[in-house]
C-alpha positions as CSV (number, residue, x, y, z in Angstrom):
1,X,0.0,0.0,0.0
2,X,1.4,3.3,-1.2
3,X,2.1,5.4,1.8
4,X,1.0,9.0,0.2
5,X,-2.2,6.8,-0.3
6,X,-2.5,6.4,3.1
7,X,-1.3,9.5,4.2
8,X,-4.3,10.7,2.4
9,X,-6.8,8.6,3.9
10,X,-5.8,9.7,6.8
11,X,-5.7,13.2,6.3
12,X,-9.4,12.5,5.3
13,X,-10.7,10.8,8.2
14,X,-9.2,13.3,10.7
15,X,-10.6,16.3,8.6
16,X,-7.2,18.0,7.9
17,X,-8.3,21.0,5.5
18,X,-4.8,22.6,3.7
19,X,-5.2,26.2,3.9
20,X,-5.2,28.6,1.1
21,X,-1.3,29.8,0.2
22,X,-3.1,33.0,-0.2
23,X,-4.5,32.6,3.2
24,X,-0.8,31.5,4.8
25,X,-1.2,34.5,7.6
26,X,-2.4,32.1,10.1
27,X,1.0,31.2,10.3
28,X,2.0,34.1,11.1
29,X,2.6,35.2,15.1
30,X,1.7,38.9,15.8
31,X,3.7,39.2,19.3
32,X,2.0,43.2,19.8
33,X,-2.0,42.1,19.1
34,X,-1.0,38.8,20.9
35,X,-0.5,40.8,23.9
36,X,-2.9,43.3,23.5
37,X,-5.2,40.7,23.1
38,X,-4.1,38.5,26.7
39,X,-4.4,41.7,28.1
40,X,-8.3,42.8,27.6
41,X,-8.7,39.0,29.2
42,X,-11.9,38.6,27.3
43,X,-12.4,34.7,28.7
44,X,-13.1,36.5,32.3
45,X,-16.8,37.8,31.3
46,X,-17.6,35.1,29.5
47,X,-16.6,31.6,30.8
48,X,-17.7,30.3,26.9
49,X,-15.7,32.5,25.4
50,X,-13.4,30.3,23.4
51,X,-15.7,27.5,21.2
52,X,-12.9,26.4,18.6
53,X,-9.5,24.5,19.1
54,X,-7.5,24.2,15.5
55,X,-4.7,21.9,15.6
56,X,-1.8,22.0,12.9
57,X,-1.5,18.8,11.0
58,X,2.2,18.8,12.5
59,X,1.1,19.2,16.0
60,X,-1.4,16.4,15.9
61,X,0.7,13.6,13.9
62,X,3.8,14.1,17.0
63,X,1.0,14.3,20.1
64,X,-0.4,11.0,18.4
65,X,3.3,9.0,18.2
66,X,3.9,10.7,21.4
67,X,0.8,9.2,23.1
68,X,1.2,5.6,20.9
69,X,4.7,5.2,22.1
70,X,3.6,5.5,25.8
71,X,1.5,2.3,25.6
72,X,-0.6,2.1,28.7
73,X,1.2,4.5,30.5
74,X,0.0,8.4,30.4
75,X,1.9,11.0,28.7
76,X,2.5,14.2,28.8
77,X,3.6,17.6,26.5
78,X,2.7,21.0,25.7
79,X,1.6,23.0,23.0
80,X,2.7,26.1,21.1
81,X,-0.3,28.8,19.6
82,X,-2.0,31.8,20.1
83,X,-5.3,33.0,19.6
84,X,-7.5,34.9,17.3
85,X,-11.4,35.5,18.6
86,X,-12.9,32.9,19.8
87,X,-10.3,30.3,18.7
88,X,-7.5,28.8,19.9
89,X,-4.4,27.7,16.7
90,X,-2.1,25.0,18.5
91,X,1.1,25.2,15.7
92,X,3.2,23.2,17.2
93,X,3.5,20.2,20.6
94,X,6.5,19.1,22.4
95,X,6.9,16.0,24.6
96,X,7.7,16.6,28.6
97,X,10.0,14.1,30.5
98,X,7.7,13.3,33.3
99,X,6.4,9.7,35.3
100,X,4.0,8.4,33.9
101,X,1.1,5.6,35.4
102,X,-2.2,4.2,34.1
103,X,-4.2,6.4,35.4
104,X,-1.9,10.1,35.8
105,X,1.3,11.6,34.8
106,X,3.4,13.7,37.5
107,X,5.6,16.9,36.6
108,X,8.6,16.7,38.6
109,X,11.4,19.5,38.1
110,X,13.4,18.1,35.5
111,X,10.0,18.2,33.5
112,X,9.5,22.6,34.1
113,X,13.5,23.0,33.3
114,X,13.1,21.4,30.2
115,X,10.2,23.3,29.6
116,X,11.8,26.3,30.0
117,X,15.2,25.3,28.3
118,X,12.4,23.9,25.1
119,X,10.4,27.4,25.0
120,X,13.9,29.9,25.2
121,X,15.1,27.8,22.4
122,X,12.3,27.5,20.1
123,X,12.2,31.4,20.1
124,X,16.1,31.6,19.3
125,X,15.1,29.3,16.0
126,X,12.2,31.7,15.2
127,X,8.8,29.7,16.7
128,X,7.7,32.6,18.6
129,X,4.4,31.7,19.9
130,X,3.9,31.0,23.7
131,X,2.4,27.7,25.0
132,X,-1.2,27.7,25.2
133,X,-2.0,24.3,26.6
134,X,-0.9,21.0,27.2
135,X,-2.0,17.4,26.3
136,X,-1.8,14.1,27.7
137,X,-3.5,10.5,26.9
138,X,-5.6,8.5,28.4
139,X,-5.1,5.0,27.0
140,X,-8.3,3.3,26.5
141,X,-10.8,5.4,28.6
142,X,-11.5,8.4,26.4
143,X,-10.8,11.6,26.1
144,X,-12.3,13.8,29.3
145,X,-11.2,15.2,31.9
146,X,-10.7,13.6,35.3
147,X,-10.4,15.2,39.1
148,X,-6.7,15.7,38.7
149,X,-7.2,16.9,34.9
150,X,-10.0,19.3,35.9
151,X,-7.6,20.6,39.1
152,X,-4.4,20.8,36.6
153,X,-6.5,22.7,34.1
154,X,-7.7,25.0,36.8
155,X,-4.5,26.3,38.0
156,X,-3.1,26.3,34.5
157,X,-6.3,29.1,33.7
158,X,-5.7,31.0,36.4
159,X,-1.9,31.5,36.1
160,X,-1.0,30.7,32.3
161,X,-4.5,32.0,30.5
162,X,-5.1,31.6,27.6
163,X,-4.8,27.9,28.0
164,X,-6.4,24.4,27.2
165,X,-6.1,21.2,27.7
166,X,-6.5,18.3,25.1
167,X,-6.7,14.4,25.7
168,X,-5.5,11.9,23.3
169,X,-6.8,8.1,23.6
170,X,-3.9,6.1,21.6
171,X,-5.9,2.8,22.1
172,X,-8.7,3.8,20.1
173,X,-7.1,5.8,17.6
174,X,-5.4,2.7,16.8
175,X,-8.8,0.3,16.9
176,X,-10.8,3.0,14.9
177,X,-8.1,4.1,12.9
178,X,-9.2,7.4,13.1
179,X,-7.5,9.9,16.1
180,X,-9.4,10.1,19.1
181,X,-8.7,13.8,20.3
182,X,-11.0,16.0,22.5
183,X,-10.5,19.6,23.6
184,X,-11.2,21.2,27.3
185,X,-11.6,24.5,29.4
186,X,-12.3,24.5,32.7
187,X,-15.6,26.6,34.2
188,X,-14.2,29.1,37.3
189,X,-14.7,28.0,40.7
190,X,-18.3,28.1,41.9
191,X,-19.5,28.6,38.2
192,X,-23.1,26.6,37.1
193,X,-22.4,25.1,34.5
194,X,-26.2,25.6,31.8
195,X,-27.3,22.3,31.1
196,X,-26.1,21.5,27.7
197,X,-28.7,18.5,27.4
198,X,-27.0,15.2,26.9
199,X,-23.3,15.5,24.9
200,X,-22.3,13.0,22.1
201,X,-22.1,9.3,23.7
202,X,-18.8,8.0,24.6
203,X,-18.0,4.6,26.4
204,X,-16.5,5.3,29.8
205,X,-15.4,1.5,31.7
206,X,-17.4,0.9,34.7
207,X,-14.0,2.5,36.8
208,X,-13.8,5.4,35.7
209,X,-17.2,6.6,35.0
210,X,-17.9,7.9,38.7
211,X,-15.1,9.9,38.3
212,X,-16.2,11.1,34.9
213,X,-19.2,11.8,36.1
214,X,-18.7,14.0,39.4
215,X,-16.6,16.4,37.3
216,X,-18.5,16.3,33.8
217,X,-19.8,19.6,34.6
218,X,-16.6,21.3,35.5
219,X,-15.5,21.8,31.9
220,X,-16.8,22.2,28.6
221,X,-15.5,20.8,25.4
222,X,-13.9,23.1,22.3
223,X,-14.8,21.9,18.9
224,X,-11.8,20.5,17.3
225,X,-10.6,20.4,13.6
226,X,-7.3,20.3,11.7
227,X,-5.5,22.6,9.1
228,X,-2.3,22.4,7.2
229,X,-0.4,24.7,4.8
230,X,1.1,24.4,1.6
231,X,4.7,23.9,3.1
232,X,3.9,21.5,6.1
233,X,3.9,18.5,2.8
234,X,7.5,18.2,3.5
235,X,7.9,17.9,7.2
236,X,4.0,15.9,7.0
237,X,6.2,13.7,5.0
238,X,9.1,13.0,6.9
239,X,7.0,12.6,10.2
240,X,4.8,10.2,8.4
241,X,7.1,7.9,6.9
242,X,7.9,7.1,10.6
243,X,4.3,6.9,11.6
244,X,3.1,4.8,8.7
245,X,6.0,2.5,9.0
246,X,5.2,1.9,12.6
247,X,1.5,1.4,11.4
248,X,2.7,-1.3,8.7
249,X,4.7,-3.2,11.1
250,X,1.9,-3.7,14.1
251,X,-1.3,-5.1,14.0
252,X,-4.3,-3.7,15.9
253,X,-5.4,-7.0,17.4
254,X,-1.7,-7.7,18.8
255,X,-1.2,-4.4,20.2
256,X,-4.5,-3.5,21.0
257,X,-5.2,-7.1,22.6
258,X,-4.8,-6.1,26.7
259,X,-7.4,-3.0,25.7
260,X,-9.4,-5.5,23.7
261,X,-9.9,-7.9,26.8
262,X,-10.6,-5.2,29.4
263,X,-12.9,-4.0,26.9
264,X,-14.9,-7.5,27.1
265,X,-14.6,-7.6,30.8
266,X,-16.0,-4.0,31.1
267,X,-18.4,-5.0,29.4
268,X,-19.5,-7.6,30.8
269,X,-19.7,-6.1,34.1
270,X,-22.0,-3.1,32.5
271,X,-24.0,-6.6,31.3
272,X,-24.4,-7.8,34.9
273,X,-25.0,-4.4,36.3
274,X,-27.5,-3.3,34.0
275,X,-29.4,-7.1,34.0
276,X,-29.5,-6.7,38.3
277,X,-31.2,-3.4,37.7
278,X,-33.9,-4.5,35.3
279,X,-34.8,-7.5,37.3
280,X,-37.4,-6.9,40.5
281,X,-37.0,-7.9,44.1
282,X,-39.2,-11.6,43.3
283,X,-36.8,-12.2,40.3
284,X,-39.4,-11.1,37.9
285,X,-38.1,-9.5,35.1
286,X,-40.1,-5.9,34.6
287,X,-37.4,-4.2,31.7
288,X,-35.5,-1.5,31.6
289,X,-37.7,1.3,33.3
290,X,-35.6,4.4,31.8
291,X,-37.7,5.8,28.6
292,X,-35.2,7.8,27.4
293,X,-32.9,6.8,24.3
294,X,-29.8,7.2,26.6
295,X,-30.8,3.9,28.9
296,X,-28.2,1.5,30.3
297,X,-29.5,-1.3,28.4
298,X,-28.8,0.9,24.6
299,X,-25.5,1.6,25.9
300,X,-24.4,-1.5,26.8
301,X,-25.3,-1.9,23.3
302,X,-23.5,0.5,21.8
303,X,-20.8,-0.3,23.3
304,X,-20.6,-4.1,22.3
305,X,-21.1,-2.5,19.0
306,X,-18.1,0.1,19.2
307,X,-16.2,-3.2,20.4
308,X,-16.9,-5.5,17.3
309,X,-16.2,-2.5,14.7
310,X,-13.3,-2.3,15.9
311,X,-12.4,-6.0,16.0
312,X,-13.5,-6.3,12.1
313,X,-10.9,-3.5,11.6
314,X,-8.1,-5.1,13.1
315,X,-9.1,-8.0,10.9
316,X,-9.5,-6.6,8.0
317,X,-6.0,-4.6,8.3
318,X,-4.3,-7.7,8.6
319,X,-6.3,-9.6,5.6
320,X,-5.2,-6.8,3.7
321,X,-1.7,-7.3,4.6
322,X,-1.5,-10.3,3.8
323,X,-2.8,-9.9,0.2
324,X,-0.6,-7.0,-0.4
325,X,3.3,-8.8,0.8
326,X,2.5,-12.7,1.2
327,X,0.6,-13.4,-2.1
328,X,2.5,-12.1,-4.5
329,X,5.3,-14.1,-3.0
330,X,3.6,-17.5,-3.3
331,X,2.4,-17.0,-6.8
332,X,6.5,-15.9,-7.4
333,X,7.5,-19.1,-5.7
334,X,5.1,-21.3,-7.7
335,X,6.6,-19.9,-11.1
C-alpha cells in the first residue's frame, strides 16, 4: 500500500483542511496584538468565550506518536499557539520528561527546566508563539477530563491564560483508525455550568465513569478540527514515513489485545449491572424502566457494537496485509 495513499486517507478521516497559500497568515505570530489581546482577558466575562480548538497537522501527527509510544502508561507535553477571537491555533507540541502511570502523569522539576530550556530555544530558532495548553492521553478510557485533569487545568487558567487542555486516547485511535482527540476548558470555581442537554455518547469503563461523572460539569468541550499549509507537505512527510512504517509493522489485534480484553470484561460487568437493575426484588423481570434513548441497556449496546467494529478493523487490516506482501510471494514461488 502506497504510503501517500495512506497519508491521504488519513488526512481525510481526521478532517485536515490545507489552507489557502493566499490565506498563509495564520502562520504568522503577531507578538503586539498577541499581547494586547491577553491583556483585555476577554475569557473573564464570559466563561464560553473560546468555542474552537485548530490543531496544525504537524502538532497532531507528533502528540499522536507521542501518546502511541507511551502504551498504557500516560503521557505528557505541551503546546505552542495563540489566539485569534474565539479560537484557539495549536502550531506546534512538544513531549515533557515526566512519570508516567495508568491512570496520571506527575511533573517533577526536571520536566519545568526542560520546559523552560524547550520554549527559550524555540524562540532563538524563530517559533515565537507562547504555549497555550498541554495534552496528555488516556489509554483506553477516552478523552475527558478527570479530578486531577480538571484541578491541573484549573490552576493552569488562572496563572497561564489563555490555555487548554486536550486528551488523546492512543488505544482507540489505533482500533478506529481514526484519532481520538478531545479539547477542554475548565468553568471558574463556583460557576453553574447551563445544562447543555446530553453530549455525544462516549463509552466510559465501569471504573472510571464515577469519576467522569462527578466532574462532567466542570468543563466544557472546544470543537476540534485540523489545518495544514502548503509547506507543512514536506515535514508531514518526513514525520509520516515514521508513523506509517510503525503502522505497517503492528497489528491492531496484537497491540490492541490487553485493551481489547478489558474491553470485554468492562463489558461484561455493564451486562451484569445493567441485567440486576432491570430484574425486581421476586426475580421477575419488569425491563429497563428508563424511557429515554440514553438507557443503560442501549448503551451496553452501543458499546458491544463500538467493540466489534473495531475488532472487524483489526481484521481486515491484517487480511489486507497479507494480500498485499504474502501473495505475491507465493504465486513468485510457484513460477
Amino acid at each position: 500500500m502506497d504510503a501517500n495513499i495512506a497519508r491521504k486517507n488519513w488526512e481525510l478521516e481526521n478532517n485536515i483542511v490545507a489552507v489557502d497559500p493566499a490565506q498563509d497568515q495564520i502562520y504568522y505570530y503577531n507578538a503586539e496584538q498577541d499581547k494586547e489581546i491577553v491583556a483585555q482577558k476577554p475569557w473573564l466575562s464570559d466563561p464560553h468565550y473560546f468555542k474552537y480548538v485548530k490543531v496544525s497537522a504537524i502538532a497532531l501527527i507528533k502528540m499522536i506518536m507521542h501518546a502511541r509510544s507511551g502504551g498504557n502508561i500516560e503521557i505528557m507535553g505541551l503546546m505552542q499557539g495563540k489566539i485569534q477571537d474565539d479560537t484557539m491555533y495549536v502550531m506546534d507540541s512538544f513531549a515533557l520528561p515526566v512519570e508516567g502511570t495508568e491512570t496520571r502523569v506527575n511533573a517533577q522539576n526536571e520536566a519545568y527546566e526542560y520546559m523552560v530550556s524547550y520554549i527559550e530555544k524555540s524562540k532563538e530558532v524563530g517559533r515565537l508563539e507562547n504555549v497555550i495548553g498541554w495534552y496528555h492521553s488516556h489509554p483506553g478510557y477516552g478523552c475527558w477530563l478527570s479530578g486531577i485533569d480538571v484541578n491541573t487545568q484549573m490552576l493552569n487558567q488562572q496563572y497561564q491564560e489563555p490555555f487548554v487542555a486536550v486528551v488523546i486516547d492512543p488505544n482507540r485511535t489505533m482500533s478506529a483508525g481514526k484519532v481520538e482527540i478531545g479539547a477542554f476548558r475548565t468553568y471558574p470555581e463556583g460557576y453553574k455550568a447551563p445544562d447543555e442537554g446530553p453530549s455525544e455518547y462516549q463509552t466510559i469503563p465501569l471504573d472510571k465513569i464515577e469519576d467522569f461523572g462527578v466532574h462532567a460539569k466542570s468543563y466544557y468541550s472546544l470543537e476540534v478540527s485540523h489545518f495544514k499549509s502548503t509547506l507543512d507537505t514536506q515535514l508531514l512527510d518526513i514525520l509520516w514515513n515514521k508513523y506509517w512504517a510503525n503502522t505497517l509493522s503492528q497489528s491492531p489485534l496484537l497491540t490492541n489485545r490487553e485493551y481489547t480484553t478489558r474491553q470485554m470484561s468492562d463489558l461484561a460487568q455493564k451486562m451484569c449491572k445493567t441485567n440486576d437493575s432491570m430484574t425486581g426484588r421476586m426475580g421477575g423481570y419488569y425491563g429497563d424502566r428508563k424511557k429515554n434513548d440514553e438507557s443503560q441497556l442501549s448503551k451496553v449496546a452501543k458499546d458491544s457494537s463500538k467493540i466489534t467494529v473495531e475488532v472487524v478493523h483489526g481484521l481486515l487490516s491484517q487480511i489486507l496485509k497479507n494480500e498485499v506482501f504474502n501473495n505475491p510471494r507465493e504465486k513468485d514461488e510457484s513460477s
